[in-house]
C-alpha positions, -999 to +999 in steps of 0.1 A: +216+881-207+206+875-172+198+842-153+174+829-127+198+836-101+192+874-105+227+881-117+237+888-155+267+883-178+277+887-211+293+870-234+322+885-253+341+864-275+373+864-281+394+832-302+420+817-277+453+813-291+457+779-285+425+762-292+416+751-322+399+778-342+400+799-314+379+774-295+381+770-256+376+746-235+336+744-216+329+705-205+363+696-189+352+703-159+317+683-156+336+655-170+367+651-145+348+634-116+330+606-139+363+584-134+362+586-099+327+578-095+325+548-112+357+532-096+340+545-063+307+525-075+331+499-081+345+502-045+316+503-030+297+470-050+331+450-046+351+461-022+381+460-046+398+500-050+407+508-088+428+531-088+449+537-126+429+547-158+417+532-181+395+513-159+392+479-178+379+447-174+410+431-167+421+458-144+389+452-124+394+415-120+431+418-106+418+441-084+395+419-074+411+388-070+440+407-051+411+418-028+398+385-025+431+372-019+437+397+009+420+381+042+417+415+061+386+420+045+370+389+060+355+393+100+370+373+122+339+346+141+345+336+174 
């Protein structure tokens, strides 16, 4: 099978011991930065930093009011 890239593979399979039915793993890796995107979005909308998962509601408005509690966020006028 070749690709647009100009290079080829092939596929030989072979069950992995562990997996279920021999399966093995292929999305883990496009999934693992999804978490840290949306508490970055979060970041970035709010200015509060989530940082344990689950991110849930309630966990986003601690973080929140903590933030909003800080005053180092807040320029100083004068």
């Amino acid at each position: 099978m070749s690709c647009e890239w100009g290079r080829s593979m092939t596929a030989t399979p072979q069950p992995h011991r562990e997996g279920p039915f021999g399966a093995k793993g292929f999305s883990e890796g496009a999934i693992l930065a999804v978490s840290p995107a949306i508490a970055n979005a979060v970041y970035d909308a709010v200015g509060a930093r989530l940082k344990d998962l689950p991110i849930t509601r309630e966990k986003m408005l601690e973080s929140l009011r903590l933030h909003l509690a800080d005053d180092s966020h807040i320029p100083a006028t004068g």
